[in-house]
TORVEXVO-566985 format. One record per residue: x, y, z of N, C-alpha, C in turn; residue in three letters. Coordinates in Angstrom, 1 decimal. Example, Ala and Ser with C-alpha at 12.3 -4.5 7.8 and 13.67 -1.06 7.14 Angstrom:
BEGIN
   n.east   n.north     n.up   ca.east   ca.north    ca.up   c.east   c.north     c.up   lolo
     13.2      -5.7      7.8      12.3       -4.5      7.8     13.2      -3.3      7.8    ALA
     12.8      -2.2      7.1      13.7       -1.1      7.1     12.9       0.0      7.9    SER
This chain:
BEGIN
   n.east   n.north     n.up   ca.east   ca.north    ca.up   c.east   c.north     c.up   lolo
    121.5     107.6    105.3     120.3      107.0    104.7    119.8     107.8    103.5    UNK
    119.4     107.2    102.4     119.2      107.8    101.0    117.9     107.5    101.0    UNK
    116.9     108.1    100.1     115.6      107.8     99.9    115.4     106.7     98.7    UNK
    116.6     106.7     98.1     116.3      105.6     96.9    116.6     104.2     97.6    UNK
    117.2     104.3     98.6     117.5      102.8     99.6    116.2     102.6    100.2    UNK
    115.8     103.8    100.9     114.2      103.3    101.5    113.0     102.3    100.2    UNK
    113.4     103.4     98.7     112.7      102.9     97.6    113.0     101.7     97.2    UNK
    114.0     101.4     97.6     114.8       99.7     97.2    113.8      98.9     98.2    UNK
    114.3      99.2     99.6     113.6       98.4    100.2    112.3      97.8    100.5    UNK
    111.6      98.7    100.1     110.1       98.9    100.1    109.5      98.2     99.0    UNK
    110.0      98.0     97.7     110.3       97.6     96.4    110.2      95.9     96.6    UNK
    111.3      95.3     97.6     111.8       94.0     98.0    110.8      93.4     98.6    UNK
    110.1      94.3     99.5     109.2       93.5    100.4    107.9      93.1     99.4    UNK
    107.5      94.5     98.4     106.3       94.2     97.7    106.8      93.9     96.3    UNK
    107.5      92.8     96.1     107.8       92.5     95.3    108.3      90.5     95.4    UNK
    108.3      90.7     97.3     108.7       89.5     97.3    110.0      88.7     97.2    UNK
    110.9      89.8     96.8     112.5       89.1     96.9    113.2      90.0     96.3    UNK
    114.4      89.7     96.0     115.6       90.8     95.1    115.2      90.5     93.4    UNK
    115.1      89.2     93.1     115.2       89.0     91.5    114.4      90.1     90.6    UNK
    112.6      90.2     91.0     111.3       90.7     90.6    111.8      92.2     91.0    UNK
    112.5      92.4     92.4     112.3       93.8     92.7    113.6      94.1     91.8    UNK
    114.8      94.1     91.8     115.3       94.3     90.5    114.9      94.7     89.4    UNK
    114.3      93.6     88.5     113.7       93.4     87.2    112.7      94.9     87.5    UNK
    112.3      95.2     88.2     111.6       96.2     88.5    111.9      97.7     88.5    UNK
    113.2      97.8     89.3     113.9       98.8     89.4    115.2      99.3     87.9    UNK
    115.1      98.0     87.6     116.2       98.5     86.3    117.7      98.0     86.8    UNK
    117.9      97.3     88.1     119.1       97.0     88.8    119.6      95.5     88.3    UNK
    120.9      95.4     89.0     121.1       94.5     89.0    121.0      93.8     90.3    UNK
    120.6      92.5     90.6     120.6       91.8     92.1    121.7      92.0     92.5    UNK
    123.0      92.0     92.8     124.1       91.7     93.2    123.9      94.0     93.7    UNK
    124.0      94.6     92.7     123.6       95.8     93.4    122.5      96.8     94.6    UNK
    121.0      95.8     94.2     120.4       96.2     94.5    120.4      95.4     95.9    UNK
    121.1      94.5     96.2     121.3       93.4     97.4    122.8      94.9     98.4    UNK
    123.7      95.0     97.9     124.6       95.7     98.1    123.7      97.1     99.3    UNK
    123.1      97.7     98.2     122.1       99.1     98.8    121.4      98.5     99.6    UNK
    120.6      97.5    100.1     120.0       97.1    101.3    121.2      96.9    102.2    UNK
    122.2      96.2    102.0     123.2       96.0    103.2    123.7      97.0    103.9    UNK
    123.9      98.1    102.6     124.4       99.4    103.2    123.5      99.9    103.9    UNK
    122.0     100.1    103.4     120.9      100.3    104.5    120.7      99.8    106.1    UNK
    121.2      98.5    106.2     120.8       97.9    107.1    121.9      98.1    108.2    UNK
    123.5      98.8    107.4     124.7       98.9    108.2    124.0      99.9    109.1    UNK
    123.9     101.0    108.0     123.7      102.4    108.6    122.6     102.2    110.1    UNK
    121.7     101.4    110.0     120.7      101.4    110.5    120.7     100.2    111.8    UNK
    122.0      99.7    111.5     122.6       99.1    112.5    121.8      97.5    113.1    UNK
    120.6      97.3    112.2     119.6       96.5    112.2    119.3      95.5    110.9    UNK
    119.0      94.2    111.0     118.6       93.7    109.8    117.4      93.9    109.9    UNK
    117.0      94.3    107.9     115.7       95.0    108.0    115.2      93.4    107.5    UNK
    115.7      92.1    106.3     115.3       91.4    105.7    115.8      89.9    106.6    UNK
    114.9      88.4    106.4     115.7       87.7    106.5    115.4      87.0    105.0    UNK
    116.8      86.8    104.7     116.8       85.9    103.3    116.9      84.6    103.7    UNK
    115.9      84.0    102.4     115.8       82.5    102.6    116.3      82.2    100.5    UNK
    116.5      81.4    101.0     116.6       80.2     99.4    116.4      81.1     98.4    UNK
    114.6      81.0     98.6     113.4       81.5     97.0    112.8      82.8     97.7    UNK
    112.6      83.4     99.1     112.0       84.3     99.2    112.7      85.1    100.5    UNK
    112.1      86.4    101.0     112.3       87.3    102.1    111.6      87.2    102.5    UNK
    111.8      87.4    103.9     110.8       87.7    104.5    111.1      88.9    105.6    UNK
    110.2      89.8    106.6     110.6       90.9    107.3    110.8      90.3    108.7    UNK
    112.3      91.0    109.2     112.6       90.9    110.6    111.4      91.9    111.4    UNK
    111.3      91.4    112.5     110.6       92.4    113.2    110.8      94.2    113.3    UNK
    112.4      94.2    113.5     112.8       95.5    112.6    111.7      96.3    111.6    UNK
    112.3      95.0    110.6     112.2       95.4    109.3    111.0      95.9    109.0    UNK
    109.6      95.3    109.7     108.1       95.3    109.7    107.9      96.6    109.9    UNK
    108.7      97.1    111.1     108.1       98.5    112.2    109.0      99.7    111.0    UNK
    109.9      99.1    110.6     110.8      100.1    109.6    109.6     100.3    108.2    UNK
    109.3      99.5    107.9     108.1       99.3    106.6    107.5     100.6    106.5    UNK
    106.6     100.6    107.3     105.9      101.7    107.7    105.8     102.9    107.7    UNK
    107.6     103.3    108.3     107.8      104.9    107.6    108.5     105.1    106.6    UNK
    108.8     103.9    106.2     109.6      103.8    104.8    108.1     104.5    103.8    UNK
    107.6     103.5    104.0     106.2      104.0    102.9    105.5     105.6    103.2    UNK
    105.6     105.7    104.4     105.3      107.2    104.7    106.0     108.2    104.1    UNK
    107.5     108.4    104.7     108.6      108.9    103.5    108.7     108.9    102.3    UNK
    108.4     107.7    101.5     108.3      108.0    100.2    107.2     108.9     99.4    UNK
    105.9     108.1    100.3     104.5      109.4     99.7    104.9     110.4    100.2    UNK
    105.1     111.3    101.0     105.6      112.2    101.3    106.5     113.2    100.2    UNK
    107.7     112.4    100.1     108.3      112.8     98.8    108.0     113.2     97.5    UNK
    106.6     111.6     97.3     106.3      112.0     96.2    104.9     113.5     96.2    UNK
    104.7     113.9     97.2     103.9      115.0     97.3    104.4     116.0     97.1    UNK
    105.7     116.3     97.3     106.6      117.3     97.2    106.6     117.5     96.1    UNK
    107.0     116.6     95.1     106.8      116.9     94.1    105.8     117.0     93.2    UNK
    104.5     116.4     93.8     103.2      116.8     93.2    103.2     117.8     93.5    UNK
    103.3     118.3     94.4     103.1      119.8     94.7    104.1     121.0     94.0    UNK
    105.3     120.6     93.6     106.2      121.8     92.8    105.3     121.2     91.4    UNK
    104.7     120.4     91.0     104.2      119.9     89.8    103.0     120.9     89.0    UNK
    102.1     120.9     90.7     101.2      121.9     90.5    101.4     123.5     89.9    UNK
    102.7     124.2     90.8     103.4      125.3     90.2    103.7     125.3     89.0    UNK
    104.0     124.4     88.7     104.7      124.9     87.1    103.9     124.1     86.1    UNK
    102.4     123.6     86.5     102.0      123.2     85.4    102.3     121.8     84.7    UNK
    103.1     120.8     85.1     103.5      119.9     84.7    103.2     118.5     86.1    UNK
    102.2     117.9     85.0     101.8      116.7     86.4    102.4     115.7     85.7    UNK
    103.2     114.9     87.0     103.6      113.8     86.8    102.8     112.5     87.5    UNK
    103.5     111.0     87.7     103.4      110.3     89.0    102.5     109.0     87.7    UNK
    101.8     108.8     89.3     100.9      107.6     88.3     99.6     107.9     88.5    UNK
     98.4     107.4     88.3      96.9      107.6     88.2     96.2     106.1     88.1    UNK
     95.7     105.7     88.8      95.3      104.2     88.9     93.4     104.4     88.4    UNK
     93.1     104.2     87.7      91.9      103.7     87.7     90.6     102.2     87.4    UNK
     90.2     102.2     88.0      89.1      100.8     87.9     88.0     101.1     87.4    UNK
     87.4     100.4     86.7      86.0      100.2     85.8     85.5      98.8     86.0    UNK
     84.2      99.2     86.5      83.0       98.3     86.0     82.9      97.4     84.5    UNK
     83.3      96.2     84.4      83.2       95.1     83.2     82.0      96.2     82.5    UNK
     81.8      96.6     80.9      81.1       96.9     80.1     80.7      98.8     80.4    UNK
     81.1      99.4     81.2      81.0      100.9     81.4     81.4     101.4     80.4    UNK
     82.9     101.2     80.0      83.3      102.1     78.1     81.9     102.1     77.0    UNK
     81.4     103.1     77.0      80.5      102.8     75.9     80.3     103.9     75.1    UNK
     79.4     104.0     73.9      79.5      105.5     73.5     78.6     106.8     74.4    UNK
     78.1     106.0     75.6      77.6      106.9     76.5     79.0     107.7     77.3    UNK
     79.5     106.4     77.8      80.6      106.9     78.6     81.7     106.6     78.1    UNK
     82.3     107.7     77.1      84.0      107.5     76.1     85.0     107.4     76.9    UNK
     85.7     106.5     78.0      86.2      106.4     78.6     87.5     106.3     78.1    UNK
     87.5     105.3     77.0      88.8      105.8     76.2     89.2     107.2     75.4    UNK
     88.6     108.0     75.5      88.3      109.2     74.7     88.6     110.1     75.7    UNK
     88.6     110.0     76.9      88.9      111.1     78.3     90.5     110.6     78.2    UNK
     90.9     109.2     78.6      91.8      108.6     78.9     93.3     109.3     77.8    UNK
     92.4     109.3     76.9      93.7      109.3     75.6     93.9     111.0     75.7    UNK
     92.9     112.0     75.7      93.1      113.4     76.0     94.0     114.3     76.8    UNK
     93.9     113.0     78.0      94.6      113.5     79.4     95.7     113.0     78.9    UNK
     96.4     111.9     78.5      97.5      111.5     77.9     98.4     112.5     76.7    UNK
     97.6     112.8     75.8      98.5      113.8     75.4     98.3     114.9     75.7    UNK
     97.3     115.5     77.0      97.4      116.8     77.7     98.7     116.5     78.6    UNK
     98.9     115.1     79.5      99.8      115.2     80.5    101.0     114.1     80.0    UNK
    101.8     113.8     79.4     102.2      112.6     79.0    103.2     112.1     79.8    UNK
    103.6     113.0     81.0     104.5      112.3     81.8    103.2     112.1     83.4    UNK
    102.5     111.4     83.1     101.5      111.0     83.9    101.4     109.5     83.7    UNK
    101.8     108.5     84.2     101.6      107.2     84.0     99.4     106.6     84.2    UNK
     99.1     105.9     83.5      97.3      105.5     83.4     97.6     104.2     83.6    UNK
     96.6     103.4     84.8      97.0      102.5     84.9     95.1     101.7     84.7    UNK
     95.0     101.2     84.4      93.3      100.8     84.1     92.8      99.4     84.1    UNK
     92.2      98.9     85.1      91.6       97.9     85.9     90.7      97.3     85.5    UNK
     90.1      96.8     85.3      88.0       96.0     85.5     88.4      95.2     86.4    UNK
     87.2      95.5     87.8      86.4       94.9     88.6     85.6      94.7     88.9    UNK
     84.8      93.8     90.3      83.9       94.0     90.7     83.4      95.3     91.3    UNK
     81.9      95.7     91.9      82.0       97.4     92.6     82.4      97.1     94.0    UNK
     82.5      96.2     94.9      82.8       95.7     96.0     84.2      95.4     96.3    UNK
     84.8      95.3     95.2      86.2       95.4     95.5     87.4      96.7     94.7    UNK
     86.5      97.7     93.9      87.1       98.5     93.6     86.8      99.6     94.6    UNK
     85.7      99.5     95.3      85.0      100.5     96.3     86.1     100.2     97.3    UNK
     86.2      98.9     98.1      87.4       99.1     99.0     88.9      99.3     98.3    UNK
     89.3      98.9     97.1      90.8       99.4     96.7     90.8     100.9     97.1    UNK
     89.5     101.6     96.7      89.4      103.3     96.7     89.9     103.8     98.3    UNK
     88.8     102.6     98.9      89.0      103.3    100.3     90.7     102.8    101.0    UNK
     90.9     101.6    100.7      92.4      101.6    101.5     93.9     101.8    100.3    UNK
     93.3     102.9     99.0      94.2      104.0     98.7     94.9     103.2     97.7    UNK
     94.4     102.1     97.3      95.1      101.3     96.0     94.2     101.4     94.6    UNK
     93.6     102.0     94.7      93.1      102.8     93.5     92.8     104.9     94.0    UNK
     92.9     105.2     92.6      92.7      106.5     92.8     91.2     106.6     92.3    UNK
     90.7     106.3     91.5      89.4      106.6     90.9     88.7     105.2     90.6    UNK
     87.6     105.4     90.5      86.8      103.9     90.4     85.7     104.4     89.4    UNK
     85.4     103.8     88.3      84.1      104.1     87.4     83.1     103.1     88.1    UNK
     82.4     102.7     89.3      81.6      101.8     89.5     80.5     101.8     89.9    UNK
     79.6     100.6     89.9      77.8      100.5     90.5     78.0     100.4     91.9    UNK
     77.0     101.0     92.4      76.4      101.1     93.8     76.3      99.9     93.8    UNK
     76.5      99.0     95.1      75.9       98.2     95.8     74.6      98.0     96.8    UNK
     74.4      99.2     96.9      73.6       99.7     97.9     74.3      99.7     99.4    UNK
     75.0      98.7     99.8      75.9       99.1    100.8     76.5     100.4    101.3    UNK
     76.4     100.6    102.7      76.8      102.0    103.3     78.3     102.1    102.4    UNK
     78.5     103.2    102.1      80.1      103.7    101.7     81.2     104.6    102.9    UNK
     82.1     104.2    102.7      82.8      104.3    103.9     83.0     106.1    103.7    UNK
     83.4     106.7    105.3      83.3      107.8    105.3     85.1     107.9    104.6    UNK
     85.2     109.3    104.1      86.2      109.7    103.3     86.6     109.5    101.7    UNK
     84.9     109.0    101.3      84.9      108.1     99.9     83.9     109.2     99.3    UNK
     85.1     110.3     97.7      83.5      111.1     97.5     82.8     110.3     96.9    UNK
     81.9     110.6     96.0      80.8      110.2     94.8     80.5     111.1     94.2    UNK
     80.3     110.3     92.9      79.6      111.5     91.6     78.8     110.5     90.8    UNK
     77.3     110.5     91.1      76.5      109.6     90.4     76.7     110.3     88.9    UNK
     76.9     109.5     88.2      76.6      110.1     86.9     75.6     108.8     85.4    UNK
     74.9     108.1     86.2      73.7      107.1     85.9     72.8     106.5     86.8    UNK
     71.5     106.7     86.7      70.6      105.9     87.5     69.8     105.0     86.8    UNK
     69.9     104.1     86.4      69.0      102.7     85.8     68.2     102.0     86.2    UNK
     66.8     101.6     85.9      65.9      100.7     86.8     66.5      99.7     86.4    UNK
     66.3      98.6     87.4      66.4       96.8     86.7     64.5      96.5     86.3    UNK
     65.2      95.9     85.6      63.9       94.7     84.9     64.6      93.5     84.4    UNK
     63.1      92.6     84.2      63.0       91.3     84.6     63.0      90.9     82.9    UNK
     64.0      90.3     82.1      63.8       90.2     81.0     63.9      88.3     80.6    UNK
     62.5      87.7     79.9      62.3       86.5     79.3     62.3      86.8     77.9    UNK
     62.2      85.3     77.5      62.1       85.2     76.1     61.1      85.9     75.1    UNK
     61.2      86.1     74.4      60.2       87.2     73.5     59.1      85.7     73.3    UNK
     59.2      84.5     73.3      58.2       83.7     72.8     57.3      83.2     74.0    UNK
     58.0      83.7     75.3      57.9       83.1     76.6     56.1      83.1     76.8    UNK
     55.5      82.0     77.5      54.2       82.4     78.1     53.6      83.6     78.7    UNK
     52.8      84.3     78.5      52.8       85.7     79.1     51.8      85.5     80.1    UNK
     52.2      85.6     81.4      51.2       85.6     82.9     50.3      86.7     82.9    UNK
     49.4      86.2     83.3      48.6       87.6     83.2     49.0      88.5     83.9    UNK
     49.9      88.3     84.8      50.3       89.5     86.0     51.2      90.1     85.4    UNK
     51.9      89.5     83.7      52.9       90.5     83.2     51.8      91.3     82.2    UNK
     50.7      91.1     82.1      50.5       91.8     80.5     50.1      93.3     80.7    UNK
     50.5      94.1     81.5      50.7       95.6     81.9     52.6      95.6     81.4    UNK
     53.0      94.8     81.5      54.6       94.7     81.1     54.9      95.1     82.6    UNK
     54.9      94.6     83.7      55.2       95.1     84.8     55.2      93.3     85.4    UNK
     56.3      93.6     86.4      56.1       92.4     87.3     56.7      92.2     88.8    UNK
     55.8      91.9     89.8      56.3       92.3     91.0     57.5      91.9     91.2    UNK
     58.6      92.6     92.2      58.8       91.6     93.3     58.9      90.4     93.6    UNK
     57.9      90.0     94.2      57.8       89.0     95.0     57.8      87.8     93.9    UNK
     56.7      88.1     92.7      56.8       87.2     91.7     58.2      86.4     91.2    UNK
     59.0      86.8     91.1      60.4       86.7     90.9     61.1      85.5     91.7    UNK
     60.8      85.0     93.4      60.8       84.5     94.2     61.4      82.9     93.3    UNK
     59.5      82.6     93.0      59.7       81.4     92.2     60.1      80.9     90.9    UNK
     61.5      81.6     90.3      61.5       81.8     88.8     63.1      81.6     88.7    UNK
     63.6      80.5     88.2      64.7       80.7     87.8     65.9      81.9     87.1    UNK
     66.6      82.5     87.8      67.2       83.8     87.5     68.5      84.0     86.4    UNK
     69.0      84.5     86.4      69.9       84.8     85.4     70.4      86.4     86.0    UNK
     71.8      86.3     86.8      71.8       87.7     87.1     73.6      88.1     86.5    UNK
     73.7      89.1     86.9      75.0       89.8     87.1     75.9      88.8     88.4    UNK
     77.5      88.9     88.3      77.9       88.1     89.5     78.0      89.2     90.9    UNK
     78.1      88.0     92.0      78.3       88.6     92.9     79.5      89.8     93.0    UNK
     79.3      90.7     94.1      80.0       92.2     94.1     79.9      93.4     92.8    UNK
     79.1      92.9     92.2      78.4       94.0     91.2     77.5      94.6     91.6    UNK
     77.4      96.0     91.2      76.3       97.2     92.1     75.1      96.4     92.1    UNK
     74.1      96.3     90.6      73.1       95.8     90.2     73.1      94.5     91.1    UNK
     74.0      93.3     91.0      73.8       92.4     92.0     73.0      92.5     94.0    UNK
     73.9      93.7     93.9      73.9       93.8     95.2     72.5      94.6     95.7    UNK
     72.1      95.7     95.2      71.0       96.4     95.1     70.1      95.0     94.8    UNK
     69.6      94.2     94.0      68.6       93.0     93.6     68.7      92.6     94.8    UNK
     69.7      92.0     95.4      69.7       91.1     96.5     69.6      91.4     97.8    UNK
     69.5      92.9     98.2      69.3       93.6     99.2     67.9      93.9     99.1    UNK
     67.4      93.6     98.1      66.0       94.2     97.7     65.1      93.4     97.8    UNK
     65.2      92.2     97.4      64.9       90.5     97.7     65.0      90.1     98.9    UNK
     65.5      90.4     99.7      66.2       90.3    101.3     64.7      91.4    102.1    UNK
     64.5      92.0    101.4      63.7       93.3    102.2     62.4      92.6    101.9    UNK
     62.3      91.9    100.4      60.8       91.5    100.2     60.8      89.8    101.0    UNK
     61.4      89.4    102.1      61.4       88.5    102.9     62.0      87.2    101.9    UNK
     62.5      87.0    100.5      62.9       85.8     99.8     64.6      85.9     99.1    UNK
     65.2      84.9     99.3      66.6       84.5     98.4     65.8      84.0     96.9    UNK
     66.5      84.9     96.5      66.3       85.0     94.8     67.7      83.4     94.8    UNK
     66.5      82.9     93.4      67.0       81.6     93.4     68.1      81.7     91.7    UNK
     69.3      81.9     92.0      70.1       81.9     90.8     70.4      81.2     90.0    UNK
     69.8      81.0     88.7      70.4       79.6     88.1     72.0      79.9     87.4    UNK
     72.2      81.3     86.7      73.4       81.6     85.7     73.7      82.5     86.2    UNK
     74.5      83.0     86.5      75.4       84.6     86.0     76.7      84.7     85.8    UNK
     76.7      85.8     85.2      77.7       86.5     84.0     78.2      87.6     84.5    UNK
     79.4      87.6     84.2      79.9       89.3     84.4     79.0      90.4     82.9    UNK
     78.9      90.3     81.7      78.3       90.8     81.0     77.1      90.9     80.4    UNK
     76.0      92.1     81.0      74.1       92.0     80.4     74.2      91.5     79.1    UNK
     74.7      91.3     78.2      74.4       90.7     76.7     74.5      89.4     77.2    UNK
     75.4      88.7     77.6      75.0       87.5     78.0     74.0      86.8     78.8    UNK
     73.5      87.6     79.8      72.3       87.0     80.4     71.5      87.4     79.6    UNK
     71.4      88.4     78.5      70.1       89.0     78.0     70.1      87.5     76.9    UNK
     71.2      86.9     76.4      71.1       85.9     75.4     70.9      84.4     76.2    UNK
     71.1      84.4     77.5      70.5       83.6     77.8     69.1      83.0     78.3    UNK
     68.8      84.4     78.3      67.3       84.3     78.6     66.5      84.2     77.4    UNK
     66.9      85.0     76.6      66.4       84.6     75.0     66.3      82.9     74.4    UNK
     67.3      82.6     75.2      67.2       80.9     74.8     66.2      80.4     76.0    UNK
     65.3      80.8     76.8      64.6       80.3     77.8     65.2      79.7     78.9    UNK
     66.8      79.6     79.2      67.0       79.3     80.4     66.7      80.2     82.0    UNK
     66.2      81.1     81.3      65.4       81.6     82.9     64.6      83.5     82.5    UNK
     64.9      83.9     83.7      64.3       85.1     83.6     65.7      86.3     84.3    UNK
     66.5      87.0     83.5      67.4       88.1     83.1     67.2      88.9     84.1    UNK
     67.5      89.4     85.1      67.6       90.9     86.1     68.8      91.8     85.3    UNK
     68.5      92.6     84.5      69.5       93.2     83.4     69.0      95.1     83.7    UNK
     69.8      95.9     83.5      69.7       96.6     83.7     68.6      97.3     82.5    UNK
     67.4      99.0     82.2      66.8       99.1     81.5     66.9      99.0     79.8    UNK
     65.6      98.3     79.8      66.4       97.8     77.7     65.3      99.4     77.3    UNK
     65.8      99.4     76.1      65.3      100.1     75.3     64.0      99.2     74.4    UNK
     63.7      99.5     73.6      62.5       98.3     73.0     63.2      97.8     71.6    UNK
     64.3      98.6     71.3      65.0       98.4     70.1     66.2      97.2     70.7    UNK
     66.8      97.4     72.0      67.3       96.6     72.2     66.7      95.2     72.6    UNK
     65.6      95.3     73.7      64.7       94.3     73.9     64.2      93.2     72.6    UNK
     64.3      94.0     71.6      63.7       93.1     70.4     65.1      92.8     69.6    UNK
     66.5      93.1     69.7      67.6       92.8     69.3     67.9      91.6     70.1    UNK
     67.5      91.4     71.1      67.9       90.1     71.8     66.9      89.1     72.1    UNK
     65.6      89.3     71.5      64.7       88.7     71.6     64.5      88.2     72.8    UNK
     64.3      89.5     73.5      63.5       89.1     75.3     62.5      90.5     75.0    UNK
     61.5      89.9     75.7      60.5       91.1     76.2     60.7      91.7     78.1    UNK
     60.7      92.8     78.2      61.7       93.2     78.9     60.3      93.8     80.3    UNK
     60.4      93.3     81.3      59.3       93.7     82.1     59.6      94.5     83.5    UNK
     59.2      95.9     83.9      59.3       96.8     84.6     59.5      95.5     86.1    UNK
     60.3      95.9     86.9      59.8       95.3     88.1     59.5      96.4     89.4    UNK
     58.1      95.9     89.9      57.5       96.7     90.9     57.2      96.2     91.9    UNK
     56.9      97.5     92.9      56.4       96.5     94.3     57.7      96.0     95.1    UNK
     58.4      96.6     95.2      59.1       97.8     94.9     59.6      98.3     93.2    UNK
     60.1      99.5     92.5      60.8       99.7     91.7     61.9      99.5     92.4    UNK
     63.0      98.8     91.4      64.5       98.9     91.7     65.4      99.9     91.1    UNK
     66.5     100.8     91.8      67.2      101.2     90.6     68.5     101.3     91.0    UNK
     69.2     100.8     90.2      71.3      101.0     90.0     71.2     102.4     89.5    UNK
     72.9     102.3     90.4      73.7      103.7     90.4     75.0     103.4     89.5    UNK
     75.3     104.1     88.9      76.9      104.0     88.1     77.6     105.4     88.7    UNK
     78.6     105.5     89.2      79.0      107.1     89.8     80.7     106.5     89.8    UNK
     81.4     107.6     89.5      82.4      107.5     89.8     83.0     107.9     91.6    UNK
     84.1     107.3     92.2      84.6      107.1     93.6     86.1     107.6     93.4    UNK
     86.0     108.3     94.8      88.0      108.8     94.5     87.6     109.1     96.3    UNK
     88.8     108.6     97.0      89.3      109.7     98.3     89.2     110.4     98.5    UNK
     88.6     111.0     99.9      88.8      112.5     99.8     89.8     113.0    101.4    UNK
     90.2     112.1    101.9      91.0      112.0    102.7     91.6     110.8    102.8    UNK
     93.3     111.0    102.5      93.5      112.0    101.7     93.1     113.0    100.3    UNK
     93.2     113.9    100.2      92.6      114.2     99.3     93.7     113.8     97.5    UNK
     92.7     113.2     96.5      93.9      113.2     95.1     95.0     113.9     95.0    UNK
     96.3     113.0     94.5      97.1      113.9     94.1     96.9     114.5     93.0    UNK
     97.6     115.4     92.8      97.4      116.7     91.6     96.2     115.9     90.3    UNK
     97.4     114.9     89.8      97.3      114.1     88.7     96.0     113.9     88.4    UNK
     95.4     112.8     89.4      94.6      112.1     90.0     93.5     113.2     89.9    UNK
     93.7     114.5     90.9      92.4      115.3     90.4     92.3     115.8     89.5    UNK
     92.8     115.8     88.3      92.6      116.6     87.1     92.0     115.5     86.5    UNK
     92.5     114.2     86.4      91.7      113.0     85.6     90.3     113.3     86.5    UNK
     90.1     113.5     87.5      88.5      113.1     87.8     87.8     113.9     86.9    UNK
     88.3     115.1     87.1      87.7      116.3     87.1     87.4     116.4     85.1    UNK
     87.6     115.8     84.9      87.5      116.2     83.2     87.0     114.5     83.3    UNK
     87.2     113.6     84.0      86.1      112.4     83.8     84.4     113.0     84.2    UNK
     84.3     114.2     85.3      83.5      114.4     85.7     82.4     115.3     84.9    UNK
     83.7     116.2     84.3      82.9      117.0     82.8     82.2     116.3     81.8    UNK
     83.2     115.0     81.4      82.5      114.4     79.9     81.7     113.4     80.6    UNK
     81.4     113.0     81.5      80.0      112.0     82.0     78.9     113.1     82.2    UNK
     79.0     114.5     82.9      78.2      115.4     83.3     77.5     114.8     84.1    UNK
     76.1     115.1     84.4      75.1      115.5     85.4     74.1     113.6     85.1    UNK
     74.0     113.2     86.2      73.2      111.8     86.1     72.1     111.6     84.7    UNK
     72.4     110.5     84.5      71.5      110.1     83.1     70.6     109.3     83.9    UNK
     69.3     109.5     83.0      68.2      108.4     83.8     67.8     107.4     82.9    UNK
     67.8     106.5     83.2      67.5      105.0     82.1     66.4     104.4     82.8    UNK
């Protein structure tokens, strides 16, 4: 049994058939079909059953899966590990980002491209998600790093964190909008919010989730009329008067670039987290922690908005 047969096979299953897993490997089907057979001789077992358009796993094959995938990370640690010796990281690096995070706060392209020609035989692979589904990619090890918003939801144990932004939300209307007396301090509760048509971020976004946990605590379901994956959008829709914006803190230069007046929300204050997420059991491979780690330098120490 060869380790590039386990690679074949493992290849097949997550890939769905021989044609893709092929196309994949650089093979040809008629070969790469061959190296499973020979696999399956040795092993005295069929590991696949072939149909028409797809594979599927013998019972075998299922329980074989398992240390196939073990075996191969394994291997590939071996070599992270002689990688570390001599100064040369290879492999791959997966990372996820929050929709709108690249900005000239956080040069994510500017880390990205550094490490690239520091490490060039390091494969970058780069995602946008929600924070609810890059938070679990992290935890069940299909992402290495995650740029994303708190939810406020517990985080699973073996998940580090590195906040490196805290933002209040406010409540942002049209700059022409009626002004309540209860806004003319520029503040506005809570609870007020209840009866107001909303405009938010979508569901599994930090900021979403934090708002809606927060709303849940002040005893009311926040009534959604729009949301958007991106704050310029809800900020321009609120500018048109279709509702009232939960957007993260404006500046007064921006507030008056989008023509909303931008109002503190209290009774409780709310505030989003932006922090980067990586495993810590297992702990990153080599690769993986040198990208945090110089992600971790050029964001530095929490910003407060």
């Amino acid at each position: 049994m060869e380790l590039r047969q386990l690679r074949y096979f493992v290849t097949i299953v997550d890939e769905g058939g021989f044609t893709r897993a092929a196309e994949r490997l650089h093979l040809t089907q008629p070969g790469l079909s061959t190296q499973l057979r020979q696999l399956e001789r040795e092993l005295g077992q069929r590991l696949l059953d072939r149909g028409a358009r797809t594979v599927t796993l013998t019972e075998v094959g299922a329980a074989v899966l398992e240390h196939a995938r073990a075996a191969l990370a394994a291997a590939d640690r071996i070599g992270d590990t002689v990688g570390e010796f001599t100064g040369l990281l290879r492999g791959q690096v997966r990372l996820g980002m929050i929709s709108g995070a690249a900005s000239e706060v956080f040069d994510v392209a500017g880390v990205l491209a550094d490490f690239y020609h520091d490490h060039p035989q390091v494969g970058i692979s780069l995602t946008e998600d929600t924070a609810e589904r890059m938070l679990a990619e992290v935890e069940h090890g299909e992402l290495d790093i995650a740029l994303t918003g708190l939810t406020g939801a517990p985080i699973a144990s073996g998940i580090g964190l590195h906040v490196i932004l805290h933002t209040a939300l406010v409540a942002a209307v049209a700059r022409d909008a009626p002004v309540d007396p209860a806004e003319s301090a520029g503040t506005i509760a809570l609870r007020a919010l209840a009866d107001r048509r909303l405009i938010c971020l979508t569901r599994g976004t930090g900021l979403r989730g934090i708002f809606e946990r927060s709303c849940a605590a002040a005893d009311f379901t926040p009534n959604i009329a729009f949301e958007a994956a991106a704050p310029p959008l809800l900020l321009e829709l609120a500018a048109r008067g279709l509702g009232t914006a939960i957007v993260p803190a404006l500046t007064p230069a921006e507030a008056d670039a989008f023509g909303v007046r931008s109002l503190e929300i209290v009774d409780p204050t709310i505030h989003g987290r932006l922090a980067l997420a990586w495993r810590t059991d297992p702990p990153p491979s080599p690769a993986a922690k040198v990208l945090l780690g110089q992600l971790r330098i050029a964001f530095g120490a929490a910003v407060e908005r």
